[in-house]
ROFIFI-40475 format. One line per 4 residues: number of its first residue (from 1); their letters; for each residue x, y, z negated of N, C-alpha, C, CB. Coordinates in Angstrom, 2 decimals, always signed. Atoms other than C-alpha are relative to their C-alpha. Glycine has a CB too. Example, Ala and Ser with C-alpha at 12.3 -4.5 7.8 and 13.67 -1.06 7.14 Angstrom:
2
1> AS> +0.89 -1.19 +0.00 +12.30 -4.50 -7.80 +0.90 +1.20 +0.00 -0.99 +0.03 -1.25  -0.82 -1.19 +0.06 +13.67 -1.06 -7.14 -0.77 +1.09 -0.73 +0.41 +0.46 +1.42
This chain:
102
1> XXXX> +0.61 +0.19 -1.30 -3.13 -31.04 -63.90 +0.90 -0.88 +0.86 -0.27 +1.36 +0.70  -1.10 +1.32 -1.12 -1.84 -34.13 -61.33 -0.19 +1.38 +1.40 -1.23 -2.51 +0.61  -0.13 -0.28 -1.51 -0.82 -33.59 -58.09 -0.97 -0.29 +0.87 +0.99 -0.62 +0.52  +0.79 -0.25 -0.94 -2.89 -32.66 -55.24 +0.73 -1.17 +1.02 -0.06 +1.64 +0.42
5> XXXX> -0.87 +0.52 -1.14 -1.32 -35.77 -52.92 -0.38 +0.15 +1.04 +0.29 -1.15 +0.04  +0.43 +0.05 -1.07 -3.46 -35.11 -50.16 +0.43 +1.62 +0.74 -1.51 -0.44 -0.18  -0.25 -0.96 -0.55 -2.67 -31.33 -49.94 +1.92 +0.02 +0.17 -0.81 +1.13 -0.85  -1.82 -0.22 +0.14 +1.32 -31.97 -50.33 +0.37 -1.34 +1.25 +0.87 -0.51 -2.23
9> XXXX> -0.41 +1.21 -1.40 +1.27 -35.19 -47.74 -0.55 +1.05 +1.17 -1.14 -1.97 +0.03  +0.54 -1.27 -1.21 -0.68 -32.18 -45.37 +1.67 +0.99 +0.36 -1.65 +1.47 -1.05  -0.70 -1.45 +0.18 +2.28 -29.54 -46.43 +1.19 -1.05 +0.60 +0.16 +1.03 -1.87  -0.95 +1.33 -0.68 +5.12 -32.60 -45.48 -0.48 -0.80 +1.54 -0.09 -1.36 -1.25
13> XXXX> +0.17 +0.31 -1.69 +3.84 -33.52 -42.34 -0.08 +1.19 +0.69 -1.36 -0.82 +0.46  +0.55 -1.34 -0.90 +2.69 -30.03 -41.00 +0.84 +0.91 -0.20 -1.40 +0.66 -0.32  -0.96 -1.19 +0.06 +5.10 -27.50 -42.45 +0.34 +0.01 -1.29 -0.53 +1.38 +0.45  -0.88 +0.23 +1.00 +7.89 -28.99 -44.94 +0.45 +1.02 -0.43 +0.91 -0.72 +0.26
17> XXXX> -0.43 -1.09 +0.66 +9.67 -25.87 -45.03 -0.97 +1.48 +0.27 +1.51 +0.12 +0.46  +0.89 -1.15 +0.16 +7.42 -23.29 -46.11 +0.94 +2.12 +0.43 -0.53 -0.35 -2.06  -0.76 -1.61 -0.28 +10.16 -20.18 -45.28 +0.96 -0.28 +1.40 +1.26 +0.60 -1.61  -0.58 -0.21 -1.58 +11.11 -21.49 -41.90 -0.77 -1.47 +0.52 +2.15 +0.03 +0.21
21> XXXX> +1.44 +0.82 -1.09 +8.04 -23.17 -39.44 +0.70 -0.39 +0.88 -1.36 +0.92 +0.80  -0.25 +1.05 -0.64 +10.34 -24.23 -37.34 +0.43 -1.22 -0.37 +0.59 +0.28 +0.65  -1.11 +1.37 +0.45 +11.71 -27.11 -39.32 -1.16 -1.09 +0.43 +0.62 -0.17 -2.12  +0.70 +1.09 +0.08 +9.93 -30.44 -38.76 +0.07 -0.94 -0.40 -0.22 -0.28 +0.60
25> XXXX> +0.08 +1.40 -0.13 +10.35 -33.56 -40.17 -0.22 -0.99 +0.81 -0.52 -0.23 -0.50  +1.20 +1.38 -0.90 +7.74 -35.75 -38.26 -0.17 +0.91 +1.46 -2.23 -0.35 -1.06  +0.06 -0.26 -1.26 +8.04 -35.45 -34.59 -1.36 -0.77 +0.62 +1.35 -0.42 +0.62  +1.36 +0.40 -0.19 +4.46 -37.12 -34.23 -0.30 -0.66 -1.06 -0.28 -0.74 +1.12
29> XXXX> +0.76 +0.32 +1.04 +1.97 -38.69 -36.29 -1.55 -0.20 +0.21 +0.25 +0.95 -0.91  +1.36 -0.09 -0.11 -1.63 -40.35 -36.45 -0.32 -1.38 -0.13 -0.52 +0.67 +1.25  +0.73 +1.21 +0.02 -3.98 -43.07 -36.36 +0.32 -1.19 +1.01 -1.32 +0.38 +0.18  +0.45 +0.76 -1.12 -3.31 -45.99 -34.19 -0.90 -1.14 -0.30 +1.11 -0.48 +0.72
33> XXXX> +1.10 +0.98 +0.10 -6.08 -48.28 -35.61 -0.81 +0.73 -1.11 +0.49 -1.61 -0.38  +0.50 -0.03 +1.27 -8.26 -48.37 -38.36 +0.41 +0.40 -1.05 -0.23 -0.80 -0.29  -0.54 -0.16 +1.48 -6.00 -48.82 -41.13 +1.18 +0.28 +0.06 -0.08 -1.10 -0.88  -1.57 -0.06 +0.48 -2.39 -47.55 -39.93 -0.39 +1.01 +0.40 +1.39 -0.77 +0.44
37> XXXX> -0.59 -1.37 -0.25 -1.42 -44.02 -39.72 +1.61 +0.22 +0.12 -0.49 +0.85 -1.12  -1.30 -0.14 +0.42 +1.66 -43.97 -38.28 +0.71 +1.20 -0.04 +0.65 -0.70 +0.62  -0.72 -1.56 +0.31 +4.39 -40.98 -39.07 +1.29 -0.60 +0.71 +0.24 +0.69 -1.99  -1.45 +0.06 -0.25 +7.61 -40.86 -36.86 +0.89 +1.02 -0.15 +0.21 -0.35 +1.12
41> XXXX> -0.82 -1.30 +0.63 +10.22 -38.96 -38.50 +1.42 -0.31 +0.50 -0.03 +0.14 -1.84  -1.21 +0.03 -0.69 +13.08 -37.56 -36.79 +1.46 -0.60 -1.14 +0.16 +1.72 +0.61  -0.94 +1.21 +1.02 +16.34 -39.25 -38.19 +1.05 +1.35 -0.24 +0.94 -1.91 +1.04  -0.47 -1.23 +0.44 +17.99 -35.60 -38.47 -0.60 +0.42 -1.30 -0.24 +0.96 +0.99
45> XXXX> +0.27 -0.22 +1.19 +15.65 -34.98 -41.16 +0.02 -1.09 -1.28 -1.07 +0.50 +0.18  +0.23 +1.62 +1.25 +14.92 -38.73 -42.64 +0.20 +0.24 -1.06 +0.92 -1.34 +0.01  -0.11 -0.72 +0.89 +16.67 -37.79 -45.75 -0.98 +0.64 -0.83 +0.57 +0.62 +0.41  +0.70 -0.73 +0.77 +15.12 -35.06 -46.50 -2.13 -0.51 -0.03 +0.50 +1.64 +0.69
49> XXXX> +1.18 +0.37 +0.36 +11.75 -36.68 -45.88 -0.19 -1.23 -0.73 -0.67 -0.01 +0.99  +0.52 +1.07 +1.10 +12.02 -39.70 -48.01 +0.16 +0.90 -1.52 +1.13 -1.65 +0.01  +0.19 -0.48 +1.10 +13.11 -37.63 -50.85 -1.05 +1.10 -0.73 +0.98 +0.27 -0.05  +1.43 -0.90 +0.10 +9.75 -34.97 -50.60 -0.59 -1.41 -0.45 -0.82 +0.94 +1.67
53> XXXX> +1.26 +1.16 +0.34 +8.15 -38.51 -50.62 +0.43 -0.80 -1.55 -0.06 -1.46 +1.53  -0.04 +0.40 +1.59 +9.92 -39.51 -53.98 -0.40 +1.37 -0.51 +1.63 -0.58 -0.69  +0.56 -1.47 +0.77 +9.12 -35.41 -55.18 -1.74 -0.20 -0.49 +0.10 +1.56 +1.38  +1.30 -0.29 +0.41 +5.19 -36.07 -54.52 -0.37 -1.65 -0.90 -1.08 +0.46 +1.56
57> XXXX> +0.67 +0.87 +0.54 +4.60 -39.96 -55.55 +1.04 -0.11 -0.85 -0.56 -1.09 +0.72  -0.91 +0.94 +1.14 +8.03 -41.04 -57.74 +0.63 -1.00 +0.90 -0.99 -0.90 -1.31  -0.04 +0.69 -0.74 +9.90 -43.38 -57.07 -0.20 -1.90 -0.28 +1.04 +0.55 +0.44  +0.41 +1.42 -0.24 +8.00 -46.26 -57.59 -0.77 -0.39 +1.56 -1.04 -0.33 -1.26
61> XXXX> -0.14 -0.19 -1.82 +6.98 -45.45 -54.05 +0.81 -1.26 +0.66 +1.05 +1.60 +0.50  -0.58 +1.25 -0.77 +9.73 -48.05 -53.22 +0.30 -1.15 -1.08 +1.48 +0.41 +0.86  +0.06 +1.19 +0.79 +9.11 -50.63 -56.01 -0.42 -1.07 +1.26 -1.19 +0.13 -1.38  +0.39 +1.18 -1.02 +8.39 -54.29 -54.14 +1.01 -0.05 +1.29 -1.62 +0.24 +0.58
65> XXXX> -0.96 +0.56 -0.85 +11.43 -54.24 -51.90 +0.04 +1.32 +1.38 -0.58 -1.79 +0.49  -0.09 -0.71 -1.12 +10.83 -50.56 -50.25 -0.91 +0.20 +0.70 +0.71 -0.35 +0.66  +1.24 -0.66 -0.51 +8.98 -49.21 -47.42 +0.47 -1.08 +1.52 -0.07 +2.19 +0.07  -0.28 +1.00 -1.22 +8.86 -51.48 -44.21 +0.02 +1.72 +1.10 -1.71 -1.67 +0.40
69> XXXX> -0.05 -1.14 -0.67 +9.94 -49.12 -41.09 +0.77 -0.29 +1.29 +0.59 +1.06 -0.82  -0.60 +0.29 -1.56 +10.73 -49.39 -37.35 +1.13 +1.17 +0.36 -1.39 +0.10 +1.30  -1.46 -1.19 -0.38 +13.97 -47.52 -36.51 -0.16 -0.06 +1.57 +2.01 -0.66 -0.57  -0.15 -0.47 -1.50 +14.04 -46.07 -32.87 +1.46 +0.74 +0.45 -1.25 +1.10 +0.27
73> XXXX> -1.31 -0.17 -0.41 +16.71 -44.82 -31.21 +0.38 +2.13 -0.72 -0.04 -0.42 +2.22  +0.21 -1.62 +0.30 +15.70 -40.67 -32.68 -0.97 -0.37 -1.33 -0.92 +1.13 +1.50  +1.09 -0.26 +1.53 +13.29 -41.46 -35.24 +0.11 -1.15 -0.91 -1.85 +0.09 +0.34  +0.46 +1.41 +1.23 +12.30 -43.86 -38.27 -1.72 +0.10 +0.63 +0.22 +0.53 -2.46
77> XXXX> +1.40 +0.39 -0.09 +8.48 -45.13 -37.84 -0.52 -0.78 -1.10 -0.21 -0.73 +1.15  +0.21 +0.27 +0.92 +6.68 -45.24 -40.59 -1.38 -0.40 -0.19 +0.44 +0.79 -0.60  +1.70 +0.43 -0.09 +2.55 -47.04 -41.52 +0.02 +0.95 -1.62 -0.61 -2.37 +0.00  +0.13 -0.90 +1.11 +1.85 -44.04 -44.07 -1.61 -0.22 -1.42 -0.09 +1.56 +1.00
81> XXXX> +1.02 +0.10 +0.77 -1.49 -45.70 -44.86 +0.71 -1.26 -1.34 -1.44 -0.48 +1.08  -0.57 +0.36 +1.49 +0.45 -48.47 -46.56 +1.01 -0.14 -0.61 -0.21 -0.79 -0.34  -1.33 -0.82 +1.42 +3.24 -46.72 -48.40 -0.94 +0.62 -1.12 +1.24 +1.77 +0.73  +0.86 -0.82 +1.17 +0.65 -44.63 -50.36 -1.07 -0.92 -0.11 -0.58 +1.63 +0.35
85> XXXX> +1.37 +0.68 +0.17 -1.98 -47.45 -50.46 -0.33 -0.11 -1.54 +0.00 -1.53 +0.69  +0.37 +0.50 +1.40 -1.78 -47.86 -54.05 -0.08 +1.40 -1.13 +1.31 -1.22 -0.52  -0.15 -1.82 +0.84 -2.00 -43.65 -55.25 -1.35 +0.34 +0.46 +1.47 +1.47 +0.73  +1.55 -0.53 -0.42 -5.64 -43.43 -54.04 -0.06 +0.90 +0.65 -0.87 +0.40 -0.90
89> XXXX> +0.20 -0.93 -1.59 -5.33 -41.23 -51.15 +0.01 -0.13 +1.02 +0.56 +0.74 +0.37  +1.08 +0.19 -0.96 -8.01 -40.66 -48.82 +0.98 +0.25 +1.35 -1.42 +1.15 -0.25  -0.25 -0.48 -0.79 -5.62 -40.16 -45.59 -1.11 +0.80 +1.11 +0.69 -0.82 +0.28  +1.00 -0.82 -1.12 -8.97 -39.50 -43.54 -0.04 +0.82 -0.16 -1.14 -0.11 +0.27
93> XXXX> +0.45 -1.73 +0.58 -9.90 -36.80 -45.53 +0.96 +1.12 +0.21 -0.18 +0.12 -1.70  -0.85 -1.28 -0.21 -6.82 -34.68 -45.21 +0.18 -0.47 +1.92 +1.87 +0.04 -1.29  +0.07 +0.52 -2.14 -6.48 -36.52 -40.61 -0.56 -0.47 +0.07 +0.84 -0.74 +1.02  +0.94 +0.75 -0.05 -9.33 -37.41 -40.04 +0.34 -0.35 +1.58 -1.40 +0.63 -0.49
97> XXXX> -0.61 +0.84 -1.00 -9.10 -40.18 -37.14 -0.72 +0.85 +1.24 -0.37 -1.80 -0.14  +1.18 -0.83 -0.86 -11.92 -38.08 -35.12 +1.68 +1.19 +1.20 -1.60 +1.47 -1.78  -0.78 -1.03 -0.14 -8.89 -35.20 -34.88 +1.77 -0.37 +0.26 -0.32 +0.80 -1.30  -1.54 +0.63 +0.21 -5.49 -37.38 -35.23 +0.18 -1.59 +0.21 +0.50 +0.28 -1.60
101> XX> -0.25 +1.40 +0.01 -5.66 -40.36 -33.67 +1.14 -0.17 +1.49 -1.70 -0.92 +0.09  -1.50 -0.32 -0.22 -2.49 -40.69 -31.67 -0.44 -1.78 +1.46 +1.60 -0.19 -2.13
């Protein structure tokens, strides 16, 4: 059986650590157009959230020279629609823009 990527990109944005809810990764997150979803992840965790993101896709994830990403002065900023554009997952379906558009 493959991986569920849509329920494990849900469980990594919403609640990484499953035995303590306060942790967060992503200090916001959502739609700002059509086709980007962005994710800003605090730079305390960064780390640990690129390596969940090699756990669910691999890491051909950063084949082609990596993940393009706006550094802020607290976070990384990340376009989540195209890092995973090429693993066939529906982002609407798990945020839909209706509910998460930022």
């Amino acid at each position: 059986m493959g991986k569920n990527y849509e329920l494990e990109l849900y469980k990594l944005l919403i609640n990484p650590e499953e035995d303590d809810i306060d942790i967060q990764y992503v200090e916001e997150f959502g739609w700002v157009s059509n086709t980007e979803f962005y994710v800003w992840i605090n730079l305390n965790w960064f780390n640990e959230f690129v390596k969940r993101l090699n756990d669910i896709f691999g890491y051909s994830l950063f084949d082609e020279g990596g993940i393009e990403a706006r550094i802020c002065s607290d976070c990384v900023c990340i376009d989540l629609e195209e890092v995973i554009s090429g693993y066939g997952v529906d982002l609407e379906e798990v945020f839909p823009r209706s509910k998460y558009t930022h």
